[in-house]
C-alpha positions in Angstrom: 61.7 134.7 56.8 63.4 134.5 59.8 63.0 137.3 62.7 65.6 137.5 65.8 63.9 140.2 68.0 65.7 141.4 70.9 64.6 141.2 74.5 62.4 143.9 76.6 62.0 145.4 72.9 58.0 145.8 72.2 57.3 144.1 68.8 54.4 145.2 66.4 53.8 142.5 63.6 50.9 143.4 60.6 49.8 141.1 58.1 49.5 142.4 54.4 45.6 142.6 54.0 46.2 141.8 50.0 45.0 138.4 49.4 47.2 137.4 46.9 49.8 137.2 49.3 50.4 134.0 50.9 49.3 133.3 54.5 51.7 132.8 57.3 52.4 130.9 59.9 54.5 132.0 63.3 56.8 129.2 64.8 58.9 130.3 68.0 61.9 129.2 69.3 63.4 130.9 72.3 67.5 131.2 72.6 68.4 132.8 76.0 71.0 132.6 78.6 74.5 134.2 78.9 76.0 132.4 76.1 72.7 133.0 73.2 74.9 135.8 71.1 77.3 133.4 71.2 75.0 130.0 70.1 73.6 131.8 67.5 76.7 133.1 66.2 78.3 129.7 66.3 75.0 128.8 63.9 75.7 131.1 61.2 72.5 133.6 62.9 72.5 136.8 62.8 72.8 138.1 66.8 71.2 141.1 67.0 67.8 142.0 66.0 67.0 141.7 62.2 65.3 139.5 59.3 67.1 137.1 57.2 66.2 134.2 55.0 65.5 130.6 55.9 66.8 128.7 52.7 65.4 125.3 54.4 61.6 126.3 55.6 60.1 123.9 54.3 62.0 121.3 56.2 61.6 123.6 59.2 57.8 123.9 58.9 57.4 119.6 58.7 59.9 119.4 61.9 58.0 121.8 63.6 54.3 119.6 62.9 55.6 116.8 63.4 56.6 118.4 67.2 52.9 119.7 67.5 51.3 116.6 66.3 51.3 115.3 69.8 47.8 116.0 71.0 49.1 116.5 75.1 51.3 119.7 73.5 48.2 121.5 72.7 47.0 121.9 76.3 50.5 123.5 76.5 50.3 127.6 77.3 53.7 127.5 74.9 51.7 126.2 71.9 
């Protein structure tokens, strides 16, 4: 799943404490700026704050370790 979460706007997020559920993993990307509605519209996102599938995750996930695989981003605060 996909989250777009507004700004100022506390967040609470709970993981399901059943075991058969699959584990997750949280990957951030941060869209701000005067024209963010706008980019994320232009992308075919949702612009205000909601769920929504991500059809190509597992593409996503690989793009996002190959990113991390660099051992100097772990000393990064942004990790």
């Amino acid at each position: 799943m996909g989250f777009i979460l507004a700004p100022d706007v506390r967040q609470s997020f709970h993981v399901s404490e059943d075991t058969s559920q699959p584990k997750w993993e949280q990957f951030w990307i941060m869209i701000d700026g005067t024209n963010a509605k706008k980019y994320l519209a232009d992308a075919g996102f949702p612009t205000e704050a909601s769920f929504f599938e991500i059809p190509y995750h597992e593409k996503l996930k690989t793009f996002f370790h190959f990113l991390f695989r660099d051992a100097n981003y772990f000393d990064c605060d942004d990790y």
